[in-house]
C-alpha positions in Angstrom: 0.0 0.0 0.0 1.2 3.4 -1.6 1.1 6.5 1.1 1.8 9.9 0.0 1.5 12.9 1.6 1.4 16.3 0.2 1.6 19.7 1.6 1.8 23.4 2.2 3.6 25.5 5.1 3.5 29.2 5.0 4.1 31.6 8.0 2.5 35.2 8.6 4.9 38.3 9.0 2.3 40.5 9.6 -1.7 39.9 10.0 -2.6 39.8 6.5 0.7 38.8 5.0 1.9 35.3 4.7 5.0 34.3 3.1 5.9 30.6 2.0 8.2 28.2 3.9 10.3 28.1 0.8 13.1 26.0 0.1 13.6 24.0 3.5 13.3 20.6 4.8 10.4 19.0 6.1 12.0 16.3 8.8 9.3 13.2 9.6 10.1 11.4 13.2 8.0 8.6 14.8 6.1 8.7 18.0 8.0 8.2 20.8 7.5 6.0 23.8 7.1 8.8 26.0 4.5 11.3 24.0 0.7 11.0 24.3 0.4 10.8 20.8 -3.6 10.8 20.9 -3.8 14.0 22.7 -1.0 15.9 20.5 -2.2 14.8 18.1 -5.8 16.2 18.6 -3.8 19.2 19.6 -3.6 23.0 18.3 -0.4 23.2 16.9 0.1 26.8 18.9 0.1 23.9 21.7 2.6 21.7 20.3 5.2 24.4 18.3 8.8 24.5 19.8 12.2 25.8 18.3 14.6 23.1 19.3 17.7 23.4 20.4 21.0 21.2 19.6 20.0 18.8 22.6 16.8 18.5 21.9 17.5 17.3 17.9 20.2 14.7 18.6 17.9 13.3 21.6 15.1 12.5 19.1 17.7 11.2 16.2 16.7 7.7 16.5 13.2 8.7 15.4 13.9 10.0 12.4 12.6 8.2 9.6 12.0 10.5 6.4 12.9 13.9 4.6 11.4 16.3 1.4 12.0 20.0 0.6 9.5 22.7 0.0 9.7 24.3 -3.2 9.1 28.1 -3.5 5.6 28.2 -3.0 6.3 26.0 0.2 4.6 23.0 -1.3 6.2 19.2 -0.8 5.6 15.9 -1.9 6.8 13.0 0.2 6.0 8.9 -0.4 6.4 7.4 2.6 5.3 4.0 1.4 9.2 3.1 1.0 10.2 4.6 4.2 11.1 2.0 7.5 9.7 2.7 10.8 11.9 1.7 13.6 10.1 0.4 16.6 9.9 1.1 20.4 12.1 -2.2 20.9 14.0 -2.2 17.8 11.6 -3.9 15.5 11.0 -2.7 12.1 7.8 -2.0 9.6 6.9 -0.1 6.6 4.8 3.1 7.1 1.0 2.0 7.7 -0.7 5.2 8.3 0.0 6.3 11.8 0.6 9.4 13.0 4.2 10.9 13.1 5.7 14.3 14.1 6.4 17.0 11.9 10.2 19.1 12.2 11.1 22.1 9.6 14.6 22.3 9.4 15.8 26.2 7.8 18.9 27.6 7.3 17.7 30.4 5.7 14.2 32.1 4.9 13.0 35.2 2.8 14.8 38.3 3.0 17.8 36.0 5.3 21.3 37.7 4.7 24.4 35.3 4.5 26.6 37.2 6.0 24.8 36.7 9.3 26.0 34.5 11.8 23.4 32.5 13.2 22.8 28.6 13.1 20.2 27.0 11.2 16.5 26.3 13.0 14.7 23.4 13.4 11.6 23.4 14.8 8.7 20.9 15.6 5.2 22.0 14.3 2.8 19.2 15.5 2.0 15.3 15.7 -0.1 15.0 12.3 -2.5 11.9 11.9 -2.7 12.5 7.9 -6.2 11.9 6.3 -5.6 9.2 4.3 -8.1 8.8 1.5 -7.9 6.1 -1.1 -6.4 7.2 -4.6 -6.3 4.4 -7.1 -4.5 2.1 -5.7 -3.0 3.9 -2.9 -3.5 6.6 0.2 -2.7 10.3 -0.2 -3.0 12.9 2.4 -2.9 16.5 1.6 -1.6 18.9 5.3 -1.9 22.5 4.5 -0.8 24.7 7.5 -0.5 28.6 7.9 1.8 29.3 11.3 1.3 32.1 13.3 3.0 35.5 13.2 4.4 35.0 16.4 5.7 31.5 16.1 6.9 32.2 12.5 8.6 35.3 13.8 9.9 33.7 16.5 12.2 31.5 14.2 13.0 34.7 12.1 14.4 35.6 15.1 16.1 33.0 15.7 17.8 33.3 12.2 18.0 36.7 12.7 15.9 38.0 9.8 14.2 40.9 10.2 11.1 42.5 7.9 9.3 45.5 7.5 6.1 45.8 6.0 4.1 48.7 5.1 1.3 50.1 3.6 1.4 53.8 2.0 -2.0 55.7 1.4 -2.8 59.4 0.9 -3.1 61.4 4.3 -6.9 61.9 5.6 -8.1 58.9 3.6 -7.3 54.7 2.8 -6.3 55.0 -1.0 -3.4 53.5 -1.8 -0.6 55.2 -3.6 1.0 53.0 -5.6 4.8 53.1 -7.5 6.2 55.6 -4.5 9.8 54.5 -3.3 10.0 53.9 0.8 13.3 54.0 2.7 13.5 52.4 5.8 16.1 54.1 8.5 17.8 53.2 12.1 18.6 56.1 14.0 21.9 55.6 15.7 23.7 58.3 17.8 26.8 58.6 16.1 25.8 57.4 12.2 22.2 55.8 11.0 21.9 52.3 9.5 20.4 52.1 5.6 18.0 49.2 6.1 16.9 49.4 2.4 14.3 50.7 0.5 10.9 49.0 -2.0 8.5 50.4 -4.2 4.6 50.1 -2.8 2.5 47.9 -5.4 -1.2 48.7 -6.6 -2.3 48.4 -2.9 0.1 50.5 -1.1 1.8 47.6 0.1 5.6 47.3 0.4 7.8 45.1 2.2 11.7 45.6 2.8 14.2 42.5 4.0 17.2 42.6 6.5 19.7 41.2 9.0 20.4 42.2 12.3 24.1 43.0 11.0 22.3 46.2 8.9 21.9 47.6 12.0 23.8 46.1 14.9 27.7 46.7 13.4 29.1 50.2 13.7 31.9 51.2 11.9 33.2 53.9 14.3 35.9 52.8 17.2 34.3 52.7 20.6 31.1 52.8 19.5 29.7 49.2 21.4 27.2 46.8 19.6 23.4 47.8 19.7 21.4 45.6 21.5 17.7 45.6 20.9 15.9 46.2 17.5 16.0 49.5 15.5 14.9 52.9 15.9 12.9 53.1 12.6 12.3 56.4 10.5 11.3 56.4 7.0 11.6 58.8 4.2 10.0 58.2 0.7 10.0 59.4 -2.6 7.7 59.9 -5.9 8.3 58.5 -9.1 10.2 61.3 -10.2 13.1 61.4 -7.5 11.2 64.0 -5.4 10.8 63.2 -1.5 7.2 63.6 -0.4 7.4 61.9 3.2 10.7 63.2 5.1 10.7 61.8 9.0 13.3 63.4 11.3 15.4 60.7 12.4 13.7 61.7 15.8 10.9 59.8 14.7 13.1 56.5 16.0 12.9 57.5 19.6 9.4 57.5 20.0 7.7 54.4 21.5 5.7 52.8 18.3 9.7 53.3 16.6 12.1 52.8 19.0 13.4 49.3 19.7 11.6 47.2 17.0 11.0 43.5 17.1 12.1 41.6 14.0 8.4 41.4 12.2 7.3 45.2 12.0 4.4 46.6 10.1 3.7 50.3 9.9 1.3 52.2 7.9 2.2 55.6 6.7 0.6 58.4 4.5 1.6 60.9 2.2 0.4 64.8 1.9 -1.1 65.0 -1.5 -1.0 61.6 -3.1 2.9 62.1 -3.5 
């Protein structure tokens, strides 16, 4: 008997944005001896979610029993009807349709910056029972899951990747002003940190990528690493060069700026349509 399981993982950087889990590796372990595998896996995955650390990987190595990679739209394939299952007491078996626990294993995600260095992530989501429905002459599953900005952003911390996302709209009303240039800026004592810039899209929208290095290294002797997030301030400019939104780098130190987590969204507006 054939099983295949297919799937989506996506994670949300802001409320109404969700970004796929591209290019990383889904990791498949059995149940161990000591999990109540009924109960997680009746679970809410906000329940069961856990970054792991070194320890807590190798401990659960004997489990391991099979492997895929999302592709960019965070989508995998995986047939786990060739796959051995090692038992509590050594035995073995071929997959049968029980429930197993579900790792992502990253070393990078959108917007991560190589020259950072922190480790790759792993991270458990849940135990998944699959629903298996029959398919010719086989059983295939399809698992679509969306995690939550906090737990995504938690492992973009961990990675330390950081995002902004915006939306730009003319001042004193909601429409969008689309094609306008946004620069994103940390205000630093002795010299501010170019986080990078994006155009807004047909819905105001823009998003802008980068690593705690943008911000953290100063290039000015006895000037100690920043701790924290950055003081944001934004400037942006029309289509023709001109700047129509000019923030004071002031604008860091106030408390909705100052100190940012890594997944920040701010909305800003522009006098005139830009």
């Amino acid at each position: 008997m054939s099983y295949v399981l297919r799937g989506r993982l996506r994670g949300y950087v802001s409320p109404d944005l969700l970004e796929p889990l591209s290019d990383m590796t889904v990791k498949l372990y059995r149940t161990r001896a000591d999990q109540d595998v009924e109960t997680l896996a009746s679970a809410d995955p906000k329940h069961t979610f856990a970054v792991l650390n070194g320890d807590e990987v190798r401990e659960k190595d004997y489990a391991f029993f099979a492997q895929t990679r999302t592709n960019d739209d965070g989508e995998f394939t995986i047939d786990l009807s060739t796959k051995t299952i090692f038992g509590h007491r050594g035995a073995t078996h071929g997959y049968a349709g029980e429930p197993f626990e579900v790792d992502i294993y990253c070393k990078a995600c959108r917007g991560y910056r190589p020259e950072t260095d922190k480790e790759p992530v792993q991270f458990t989501i849940t135990v998944l029972q699959p629903e298996w429905q029959q398919e010719g002459e086989g059983q295939v599953a399809y698992w679509e899951y969306d995690i939550s900005q906090r737990f995504w952003c938690e492992v973009r911390a961990a990675l330390d990747s950081w995002v902004i996302t915006g939306r730009v709209t003319r001042c004193g009303s909601d429409t969008p002003l689309e094609g306008l240039r946004v620069h994103a800026f940390d205000a630093d004592l002795v010299q501010d940190d170019d986080l990078g810039s994006a155009v807004t899209d047909a819905e105001g929208k823009f998003r802008i990528d980068f690593s705690g290095k943008d911000f953290r290294d100063t290039p000015v002797r006895g000037v100690g690493y920043e701790a924290g997030g950055p003081d944001l301030y934004f400037r942006i400019e029309g289509a023709d060069g001109r700047m129509v939104l000019d923030e004071k780098k002031e604008r860091g130190s106030q408390p909705d700026r100052e100190n940012v987590g890594n997944c920040f969204h701010v909305d800003l507006c522009v006098e005139g349509g830009g």
